[in-house]
N, C-alpha and C positions, 0 to 999 in steps of 0.2 A: 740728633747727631749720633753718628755709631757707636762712637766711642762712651756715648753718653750710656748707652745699654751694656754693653762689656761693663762698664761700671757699677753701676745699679745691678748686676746679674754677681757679680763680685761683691760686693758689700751686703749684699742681701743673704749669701753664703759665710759672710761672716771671715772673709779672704782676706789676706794683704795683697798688694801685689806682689810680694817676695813669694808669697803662697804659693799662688797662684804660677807665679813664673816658673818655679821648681816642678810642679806636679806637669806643667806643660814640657816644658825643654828649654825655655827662652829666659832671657834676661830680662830682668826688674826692669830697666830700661826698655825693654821694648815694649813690655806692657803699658808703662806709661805714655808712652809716645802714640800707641795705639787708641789710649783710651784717651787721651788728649787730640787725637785726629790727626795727628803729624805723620804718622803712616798705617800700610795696610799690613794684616798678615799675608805669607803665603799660605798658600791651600792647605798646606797640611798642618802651619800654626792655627788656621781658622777652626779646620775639624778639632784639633786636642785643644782648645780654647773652648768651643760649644760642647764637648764629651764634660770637658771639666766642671761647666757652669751648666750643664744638665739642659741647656737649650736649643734650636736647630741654630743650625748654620747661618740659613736664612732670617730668621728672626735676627742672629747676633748682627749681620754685618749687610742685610739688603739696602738696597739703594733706597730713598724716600721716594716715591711715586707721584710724579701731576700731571693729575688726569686731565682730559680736554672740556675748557669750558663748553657749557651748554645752557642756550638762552632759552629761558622758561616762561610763562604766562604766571604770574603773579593771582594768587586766590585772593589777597588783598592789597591790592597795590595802593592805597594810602597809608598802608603801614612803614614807618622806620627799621628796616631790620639788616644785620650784619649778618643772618643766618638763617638757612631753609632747611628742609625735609624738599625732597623731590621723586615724582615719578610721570608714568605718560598714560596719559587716556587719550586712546584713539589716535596714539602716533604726536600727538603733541605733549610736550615739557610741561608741567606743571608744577608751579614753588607752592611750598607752604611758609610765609615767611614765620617765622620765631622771633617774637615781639612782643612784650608786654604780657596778657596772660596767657599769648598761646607760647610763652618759653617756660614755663615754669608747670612744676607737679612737682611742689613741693622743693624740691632741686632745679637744677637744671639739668635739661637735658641733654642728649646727645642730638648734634647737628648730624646731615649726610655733606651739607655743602655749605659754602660761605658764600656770600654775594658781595662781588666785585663794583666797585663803582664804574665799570665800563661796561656797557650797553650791548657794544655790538658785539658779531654774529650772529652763528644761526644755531636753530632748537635742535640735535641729533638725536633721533628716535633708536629707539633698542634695536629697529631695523635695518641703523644706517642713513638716512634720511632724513636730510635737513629741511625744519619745518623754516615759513616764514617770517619775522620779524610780524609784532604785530603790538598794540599800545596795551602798556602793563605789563609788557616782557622784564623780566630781568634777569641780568647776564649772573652764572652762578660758578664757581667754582666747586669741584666735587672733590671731597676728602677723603673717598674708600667709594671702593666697587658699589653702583646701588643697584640692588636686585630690582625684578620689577613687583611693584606693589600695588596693592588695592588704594584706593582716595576714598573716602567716606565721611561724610559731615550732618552733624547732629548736634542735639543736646544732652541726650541720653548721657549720664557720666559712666553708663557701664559699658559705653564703647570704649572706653579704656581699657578692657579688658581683650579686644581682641587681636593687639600685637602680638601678646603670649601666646594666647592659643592659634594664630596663625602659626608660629615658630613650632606646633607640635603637628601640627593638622596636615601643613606643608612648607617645609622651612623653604621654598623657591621664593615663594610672596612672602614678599612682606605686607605690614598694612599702618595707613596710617590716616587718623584720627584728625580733623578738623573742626575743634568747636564750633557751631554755629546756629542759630535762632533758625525755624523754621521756613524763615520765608528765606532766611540768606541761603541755606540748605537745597533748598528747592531752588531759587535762581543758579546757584553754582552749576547742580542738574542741567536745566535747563539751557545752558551757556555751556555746555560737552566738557566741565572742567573738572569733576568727580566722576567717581564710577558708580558710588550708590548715595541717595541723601537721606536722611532720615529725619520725620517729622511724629509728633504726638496729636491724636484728635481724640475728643470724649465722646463716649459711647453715645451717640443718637447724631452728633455733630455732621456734616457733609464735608465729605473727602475734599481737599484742594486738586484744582483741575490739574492733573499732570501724566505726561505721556510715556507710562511706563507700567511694571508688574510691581508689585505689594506683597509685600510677608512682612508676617510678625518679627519684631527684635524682641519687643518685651511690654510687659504692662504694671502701670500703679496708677497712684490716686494724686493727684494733684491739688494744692490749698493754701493756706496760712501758717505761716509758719513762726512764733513767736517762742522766745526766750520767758518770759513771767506774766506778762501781761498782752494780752487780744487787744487789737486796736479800737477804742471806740473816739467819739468825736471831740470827746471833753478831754481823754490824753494825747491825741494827737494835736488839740490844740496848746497841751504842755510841754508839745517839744517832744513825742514819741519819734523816731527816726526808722524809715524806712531803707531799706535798702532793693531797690525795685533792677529790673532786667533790662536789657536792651530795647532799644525801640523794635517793631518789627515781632519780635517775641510773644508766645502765648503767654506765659509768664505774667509779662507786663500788661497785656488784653486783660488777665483777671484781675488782676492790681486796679485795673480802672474801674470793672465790675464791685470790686469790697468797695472801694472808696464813693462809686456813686449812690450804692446801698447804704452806707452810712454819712451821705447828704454831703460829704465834705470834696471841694476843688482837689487835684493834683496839686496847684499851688499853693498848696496852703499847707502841704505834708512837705515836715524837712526830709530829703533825701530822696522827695520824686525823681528830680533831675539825674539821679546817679542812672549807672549803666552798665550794671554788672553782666559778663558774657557766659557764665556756665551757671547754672542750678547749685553746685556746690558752692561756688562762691556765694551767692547770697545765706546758705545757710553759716559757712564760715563770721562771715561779716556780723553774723548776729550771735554768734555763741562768743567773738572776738569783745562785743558789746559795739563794734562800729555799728550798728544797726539794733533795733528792738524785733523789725517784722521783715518778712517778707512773703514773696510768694516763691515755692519751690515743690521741690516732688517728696510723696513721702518717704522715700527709702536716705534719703538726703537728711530729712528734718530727724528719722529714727536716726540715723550714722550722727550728727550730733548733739544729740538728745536734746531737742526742742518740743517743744508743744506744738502738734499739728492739728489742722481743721480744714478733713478736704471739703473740695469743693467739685470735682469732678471725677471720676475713674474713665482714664485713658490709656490708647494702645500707641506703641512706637513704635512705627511702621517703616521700614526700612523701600523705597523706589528706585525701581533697576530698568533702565534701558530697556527694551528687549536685544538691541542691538550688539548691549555688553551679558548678557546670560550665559553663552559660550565663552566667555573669555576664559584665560588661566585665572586672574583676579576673581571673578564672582563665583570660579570652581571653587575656588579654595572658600570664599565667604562662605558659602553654602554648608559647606564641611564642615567649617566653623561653629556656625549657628544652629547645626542635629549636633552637634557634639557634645558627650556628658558632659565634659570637663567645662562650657559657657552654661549649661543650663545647673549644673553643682555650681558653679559659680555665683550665676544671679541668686539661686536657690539660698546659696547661706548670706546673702544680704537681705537686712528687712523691709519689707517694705515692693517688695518685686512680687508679683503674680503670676502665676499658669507658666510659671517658667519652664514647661514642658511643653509649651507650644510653641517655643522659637524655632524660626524657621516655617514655618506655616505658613501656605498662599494667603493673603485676605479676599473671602470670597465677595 
């Protein structure tokens, strides 16, 4: 409410409204009346009302803004969510819904849009152009302008850093970050619903087949990750608790590697069944003591000071279209990824390597 901000813009100065009315021209009364919504200023109460409370015009008294719904293709459409991130790849809508642990870093986040329980319409592209209804769509309300952004999905947790340095590289893009296990990463790709996906292979491993160019994001060492004690078969028969990763997951591929090397079933470990979605959380999980072990990357196990034991050194190789290479979105990636400020970045985290090759073809 308007009147809600004249308020809060008032009290925040430290004002009466007797103050306040005196220094403007107007009566205690009309202030109040204003700041209760019962009426508007004239033009030239609005100006010496924003001169006085230090704020524009616009800010004090604009209208609230709603925007026109736009039906989007859902990144995961079994999820329950009140709230997206959205942008377009290839002319189509894309949600990201904000659910469970993709709403959370630590806080909540900022949404761009809310999703509506009503379904229909249609997807309207930055160009104008309404895409068609298709299964998974969901109907989204938008709560501010949203520029257009890169999609990008991975596990890497230091693609979290590249909202920031988008906003310095080129504040046009935006970019946003989709948790997600390897193979989900690569089908998203593959299904034209990200711009770039990002996967991890260890050195001697064969590339997963996909139809696209490869650069470096970043490189570590991947392994074991324990809190006091390594897993062997005699404590894990005492109840040691794992905290393991998604199905789908390399992650969880090693998980079954330590455990077949040490003769013991998946059933037989409390905490196989879990399903954790980003590499941090399992190291979380284990410094929290929800967990004894897991498998995770090492820059993750150094950041909560765990006991690590790789088991492989791998590259996290980012997969781009050729078709999206020219876009605005993977211009700005690209800036991104030579830019000092991502490679000082990974640089002062431990556990990250040759972070002066990001960005780099994979030949």
């Amino acid at each position: 409410m308007r009147g809600d901000r004249m308020r809060l813009a008032r009290i925040g100065l430290g004002l009466s409204q007797q103050q306040l009315a005196a220094q403007v021209g107007v009566s205690r009364q009309a202030i109040a009346a204003i700041e209760a919504g019962l009426s508007d200023p004239s033009l030239k109460s609005a100006i010496a009302l924003a001169r006085a409370l230090g704020v524009g015009v616009e800010e004090l008294f604009s209208v609230a803004v709603r925007y026109p719904e736009v039906v989007a293709t859902s990144l995961a459409p079994e999820l329950t969510a009140s709230r997206a991130d959205f942008s377009w790849v290839n002319g189509r809508a894309v949600a990201l819904p904000l659910a469970g642990d993709h709403s959370l870093n630590v806080g909540f986040g900022a949404a761009g849009a809310t999703i509506s329980s009503s379904t229909a319409g249609s997807a309207d592209s930055p160009s104008g152009q309404a895409s068609p209804r298709r299964l998974g769509d969901v109907a989204l309300n938008p709560n501010r302008e949203v520029p257009p952004a890169l999609i990008i999905a991975g596990c890497d947790p230091a693609l979290a850093l590249l909202p920031s340095i988008f906003a310095n590289v080129d504040p046009r893009i935006g970019c946003l970050w989709w948790p997600a296990s390897n193979g989900e990463a690569l089908d998203l790709l593959r299904r034209g619903l990200i711009h770039a996906a990002g996967f991890h292979v260890a050195d001697g491993a064969p590339y997963p087949k996909v139809d696209a160019e490869l650069f470096r994001f970043a490189r570590w060492r991947e392994g074991l990750a324990y809190r006091s004690e390594s897993p062997t078969p005699a404590k894990i028969e005492q109840g040691l608790r794992l905290a393991n990763r998604q199905p789908g997951s390399e992650a969880r591929h090693m998980v079954d590697e330590v455990l077949s090397e040490l003769g013991v079933s998946g059933e037989a470990v409390t905490g196989y069944d879990s399903a954790l979605s980003a590499h941090a959380l399992v190291g979380s999980a284990i410094v929290s003591r929800v967990a004894d072990f897991g498998v995770t990357i090492e820059p993750v196990a150094l950041e909560f000071g765990l006991n690590f034991q790789a088991r492989a050194t791998e590259d996290f190789v980012l997969a781009i279209p050729a078709g999206h290479i020219s876009t605005p979105e993977i211009r700005a990636l690209f800036r991104a990824l030579t830019s000092q400020e991502l490679r000082s970045q990974l640089g002062a985290i431990r556990g990250y390597l040759e972070v002066e090759r990001s960005g780099e073809p994979m030949g």
